[in-house]
C-alpha positions as CSV (number, residue, x, y, z in Angstrom):
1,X,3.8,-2.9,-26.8
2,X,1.8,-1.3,-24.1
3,X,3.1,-2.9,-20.1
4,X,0.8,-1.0,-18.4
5,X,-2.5,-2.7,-16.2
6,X,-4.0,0.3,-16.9
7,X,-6.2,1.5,-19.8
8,X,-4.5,4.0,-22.4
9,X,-5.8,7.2,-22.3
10,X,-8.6,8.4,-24.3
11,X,-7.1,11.7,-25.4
12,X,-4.0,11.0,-27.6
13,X,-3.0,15.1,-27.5
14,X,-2.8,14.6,-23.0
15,X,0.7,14.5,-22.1
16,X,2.1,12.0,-20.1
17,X,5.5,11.1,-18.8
18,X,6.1,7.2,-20.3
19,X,8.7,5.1,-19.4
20,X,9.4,4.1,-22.8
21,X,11.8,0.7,-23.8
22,X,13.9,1.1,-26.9
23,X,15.7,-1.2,-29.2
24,X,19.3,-1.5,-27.5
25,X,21.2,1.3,-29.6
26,X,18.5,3.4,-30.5
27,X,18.4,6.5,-27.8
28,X,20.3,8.7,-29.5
29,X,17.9,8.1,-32.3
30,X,14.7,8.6,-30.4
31,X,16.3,12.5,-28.7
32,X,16.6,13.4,-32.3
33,X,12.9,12.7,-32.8
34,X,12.0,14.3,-29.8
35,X,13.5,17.6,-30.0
36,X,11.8,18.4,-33.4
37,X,8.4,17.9,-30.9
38,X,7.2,21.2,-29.8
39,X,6.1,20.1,-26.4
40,X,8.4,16.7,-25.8
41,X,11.2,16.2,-23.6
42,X,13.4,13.1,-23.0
43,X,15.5,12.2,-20.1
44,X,19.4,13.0,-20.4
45,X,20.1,9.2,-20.0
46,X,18.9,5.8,-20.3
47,X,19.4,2.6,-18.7
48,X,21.0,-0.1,-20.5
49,X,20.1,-3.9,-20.9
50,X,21.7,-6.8,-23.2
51,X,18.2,-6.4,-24.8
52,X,16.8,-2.7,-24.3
53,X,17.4,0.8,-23.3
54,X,14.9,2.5,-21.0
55,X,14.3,5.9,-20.7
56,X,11.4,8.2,-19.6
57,X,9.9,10.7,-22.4
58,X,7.0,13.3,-21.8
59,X,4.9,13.9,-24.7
60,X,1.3,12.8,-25.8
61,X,0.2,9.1,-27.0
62,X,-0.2,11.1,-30.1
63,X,3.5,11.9,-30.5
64,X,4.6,8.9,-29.2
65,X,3.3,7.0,-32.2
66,X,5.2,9.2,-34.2
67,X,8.4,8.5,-32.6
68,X,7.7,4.6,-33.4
69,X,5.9,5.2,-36.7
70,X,9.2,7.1,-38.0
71,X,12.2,5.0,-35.5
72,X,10.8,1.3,-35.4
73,X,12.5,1.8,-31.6
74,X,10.1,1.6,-29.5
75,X,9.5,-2.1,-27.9
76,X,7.2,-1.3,-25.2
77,X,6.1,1.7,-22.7
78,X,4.1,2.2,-20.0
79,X,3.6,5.2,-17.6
80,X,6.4,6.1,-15.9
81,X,5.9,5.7,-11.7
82,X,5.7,8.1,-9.5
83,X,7.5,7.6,-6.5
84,X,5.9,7.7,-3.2
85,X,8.5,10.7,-2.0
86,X,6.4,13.2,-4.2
87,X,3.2,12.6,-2.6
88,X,5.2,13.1,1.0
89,X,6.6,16.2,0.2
90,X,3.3,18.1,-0.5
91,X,2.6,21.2,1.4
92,X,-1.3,20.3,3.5
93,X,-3.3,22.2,0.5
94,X,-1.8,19.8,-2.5
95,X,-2.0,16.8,-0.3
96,X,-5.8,17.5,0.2
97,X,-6.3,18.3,-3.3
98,X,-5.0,14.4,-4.1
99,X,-7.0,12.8,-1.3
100,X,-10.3,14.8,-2.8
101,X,-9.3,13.7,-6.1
102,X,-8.5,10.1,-5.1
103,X,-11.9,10.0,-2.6
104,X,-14.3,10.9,-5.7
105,X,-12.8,8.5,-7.6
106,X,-13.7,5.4,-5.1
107,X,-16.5,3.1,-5.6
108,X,-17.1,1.4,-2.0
109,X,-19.3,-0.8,-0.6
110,X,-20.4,0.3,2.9
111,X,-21.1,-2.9,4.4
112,X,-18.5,-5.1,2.9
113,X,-18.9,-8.0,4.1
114,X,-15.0,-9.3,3.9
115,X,-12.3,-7.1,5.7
116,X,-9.2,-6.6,6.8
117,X,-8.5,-6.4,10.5
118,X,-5.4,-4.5,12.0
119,X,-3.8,-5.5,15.0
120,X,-1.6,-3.4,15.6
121,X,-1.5,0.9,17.5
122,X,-5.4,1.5,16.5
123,X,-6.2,3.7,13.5
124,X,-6.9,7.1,12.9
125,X,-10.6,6.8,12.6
126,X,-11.1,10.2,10.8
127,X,-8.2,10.2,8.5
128,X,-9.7,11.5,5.0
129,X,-8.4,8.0,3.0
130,X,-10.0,5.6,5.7
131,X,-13.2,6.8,7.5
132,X,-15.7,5.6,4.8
133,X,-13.9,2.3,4.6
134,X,-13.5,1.4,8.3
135,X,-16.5,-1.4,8.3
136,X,-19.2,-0.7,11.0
137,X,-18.2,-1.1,14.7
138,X,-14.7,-2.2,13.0
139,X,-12.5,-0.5,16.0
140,X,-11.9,-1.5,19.0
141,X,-9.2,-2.1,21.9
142,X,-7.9,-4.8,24.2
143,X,-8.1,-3.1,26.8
144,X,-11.0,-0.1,27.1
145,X,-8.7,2.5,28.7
146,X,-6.2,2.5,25.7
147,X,-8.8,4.4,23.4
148,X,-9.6,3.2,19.6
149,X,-7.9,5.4,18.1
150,X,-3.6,5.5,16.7
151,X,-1.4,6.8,19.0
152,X,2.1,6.1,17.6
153,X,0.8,6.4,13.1
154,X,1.8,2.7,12.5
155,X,-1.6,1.0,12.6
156,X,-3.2,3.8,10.6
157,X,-0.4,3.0,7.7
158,X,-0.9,-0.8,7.9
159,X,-4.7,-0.1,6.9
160,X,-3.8,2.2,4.2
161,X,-1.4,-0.5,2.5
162,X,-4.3,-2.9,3.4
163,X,-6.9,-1.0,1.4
164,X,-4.6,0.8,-1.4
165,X,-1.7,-1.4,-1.5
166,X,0.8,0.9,-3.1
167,X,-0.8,4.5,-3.0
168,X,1.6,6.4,-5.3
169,X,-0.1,4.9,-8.4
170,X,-3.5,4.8,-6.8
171,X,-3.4,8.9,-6.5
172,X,-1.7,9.6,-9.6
173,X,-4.1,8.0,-12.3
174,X,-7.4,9.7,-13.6
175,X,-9.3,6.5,-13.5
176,X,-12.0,4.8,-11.6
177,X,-11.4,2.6,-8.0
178,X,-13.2,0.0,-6.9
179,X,-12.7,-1.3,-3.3
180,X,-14.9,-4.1,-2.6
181,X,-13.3,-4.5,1.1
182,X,-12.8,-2.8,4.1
183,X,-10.7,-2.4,7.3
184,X,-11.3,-3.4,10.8
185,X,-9.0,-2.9,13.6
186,X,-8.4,-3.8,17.4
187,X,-5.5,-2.0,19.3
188,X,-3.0,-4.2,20.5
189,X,-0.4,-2.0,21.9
190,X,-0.5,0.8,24.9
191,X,-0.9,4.7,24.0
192,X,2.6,4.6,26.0
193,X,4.7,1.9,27.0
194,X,4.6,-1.7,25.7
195,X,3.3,-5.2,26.8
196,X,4.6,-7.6,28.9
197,X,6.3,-9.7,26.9
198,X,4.3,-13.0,28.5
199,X,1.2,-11.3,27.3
200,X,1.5,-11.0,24.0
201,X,0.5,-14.3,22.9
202,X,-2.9,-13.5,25.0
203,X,-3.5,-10.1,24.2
204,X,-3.3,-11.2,20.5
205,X,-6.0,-14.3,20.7
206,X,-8.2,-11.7,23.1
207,X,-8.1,-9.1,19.8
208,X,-8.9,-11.5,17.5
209,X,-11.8,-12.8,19.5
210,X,-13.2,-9.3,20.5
211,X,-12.6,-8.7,16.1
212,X,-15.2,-11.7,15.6
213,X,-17.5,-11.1,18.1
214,X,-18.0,-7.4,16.9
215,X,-18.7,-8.4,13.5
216,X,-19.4,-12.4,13.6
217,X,-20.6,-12.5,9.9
218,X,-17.6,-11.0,8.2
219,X,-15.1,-12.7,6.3
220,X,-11.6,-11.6,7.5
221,X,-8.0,-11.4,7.1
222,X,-5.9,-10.7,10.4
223,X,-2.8,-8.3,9.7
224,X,-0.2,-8.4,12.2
225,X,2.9,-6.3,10.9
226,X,5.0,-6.2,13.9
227,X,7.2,-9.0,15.4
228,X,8.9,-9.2,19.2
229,X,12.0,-8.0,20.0
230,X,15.0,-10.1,19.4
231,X,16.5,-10.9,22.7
232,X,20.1,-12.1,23.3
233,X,22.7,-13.9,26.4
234,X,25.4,-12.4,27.7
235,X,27.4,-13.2,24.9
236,X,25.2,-11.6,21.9
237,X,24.2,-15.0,20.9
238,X,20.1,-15.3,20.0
239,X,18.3,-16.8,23.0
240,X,15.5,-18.5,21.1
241,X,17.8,-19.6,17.4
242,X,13.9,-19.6,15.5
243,X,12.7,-21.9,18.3
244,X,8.5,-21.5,18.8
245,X,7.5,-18.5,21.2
246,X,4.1,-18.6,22.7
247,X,3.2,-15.7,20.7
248,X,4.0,-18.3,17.1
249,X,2.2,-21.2,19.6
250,X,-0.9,-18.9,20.0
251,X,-1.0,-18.0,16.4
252,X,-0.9,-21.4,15.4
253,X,-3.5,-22.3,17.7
254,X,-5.8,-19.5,15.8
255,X,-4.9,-20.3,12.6
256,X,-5.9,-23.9,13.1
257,X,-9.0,-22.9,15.6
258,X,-7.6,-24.5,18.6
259,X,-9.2,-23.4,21.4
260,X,-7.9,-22.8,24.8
261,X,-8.6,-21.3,27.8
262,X,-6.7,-19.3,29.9
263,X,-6.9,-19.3,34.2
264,X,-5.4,-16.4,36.0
């Protein structure tokens, strides 16, 4: 009955918002049951399946037996998601209060010794979520001038998904994390402008070397969540039609440790 990876809470009389899965033709049933709860509420509607309804209801795990002990309705539940909007709508005091909550809750390892590395605009070294997780001497730049740090917010994302995955669940339950990884990242891309195009391939295999050669004895994943820009003839038609680039060539070649040297 319970869907949920998490553990069910320990205090039955805590309300919760479930989304709760219901024989099909049983809703009406279930609001009836509801409404005689002093401090339940249902959702207006449900969604309907060939095999079940679904709709959210707030109450405690208390009253929620209930419901099924007197129904029989109730097939499974689980809590019901919060979407990622919320947290992005939060005036700066809430949004600290979270990322306290969230940051007390963390067991890390300091020096993990597997990470993932961001290639990508650089990170935000100091952002509340990521400083204690960036690995030692884990940022760096292809080129010195260009700075460490995110100029453009995408990098600094990519090593929140990297660490969190999907943060919206992360914040919202009470329990315990454990992150037994960190992040490492190399900046990729210029605090204005972009790379030449016949660079990219380079640059790339230049970051991933400078990444193992800062830290030769961690165990890494490379993250790379951009892609080049499509380019077209005269005609709109696509130049390449999923041929190799030398930027695929050159990530082959790392993948597979081919080395090669370059002479300028």
């Amino acid at each position: 009955m319970w869907l949920d990876k998490t553990l069910l809470p320990t205090d039955g009389n805590q309300l919760f918002t479930w989304e709760v899965w219901l024989r099909p033709g049983s809703f009406e049933r279930v609001q009836i049951l509801v409404e005689l709860l002093p401090n339940a509420q249902i959702s207006d509607h449900r969604i309907r399946f060939p095999e079940r309804d679904i709709c959210s209801i707030t109450c405690s795990l208390t009253d929620l037996s209930q419901i099924h002990l007197v129904s029989k309705c109730v097939s499974g539940f689980r809590y019901l998601p919060t979407l990622s909007g919320f947290f992005d709508a939060l005036p700066a005091n809430d949004a600290t209060e979270w990322t306290d909550d969230l940051n007390r809750r963390i067991t890390y390892n300091p020096n993990p010794d597997v990470s993932v590395c961001i290639l990508d605009t650089g990170i935000r070294s100091q952002h509340p979520l990521l400083r204690y997780h960036i690995v030692p001497d884990g940022t760096d730049s292809y080129l010195a001038e260009w700075g460490v740090e995110d100029d453009h917010g995408h990098g600094t994302q990519m090593a929140g998904i990297a660490l969190f995955g999907d943060l919206a669940p992360v914040l919202e339950t009470p329990f315990p994390i454990t992150l037994s990884h960190g992040v490492e990242s190399v900046k990729v891309f210029p605090p204005t402008g972009s790379n030449n195009e016949d660079l990219v391939g380079y640059i790339t295999a230049q970051a991933v070397a400078i990444a193992e050669i800062n830290n030769a004895d961690i165990r890494r994943v490379f993250c790379m969540s951009w892609s080049m820009e499509h380019q077209s003839d005269p005609d709109g038609r696509a130049v390449m039609e999923g041929k190799p680039t030398p930027l695929s060539a050159k990530i082959d070649q790392l993948a597979f440790g081919v080395v090669v040297f370059f002479f300028f």
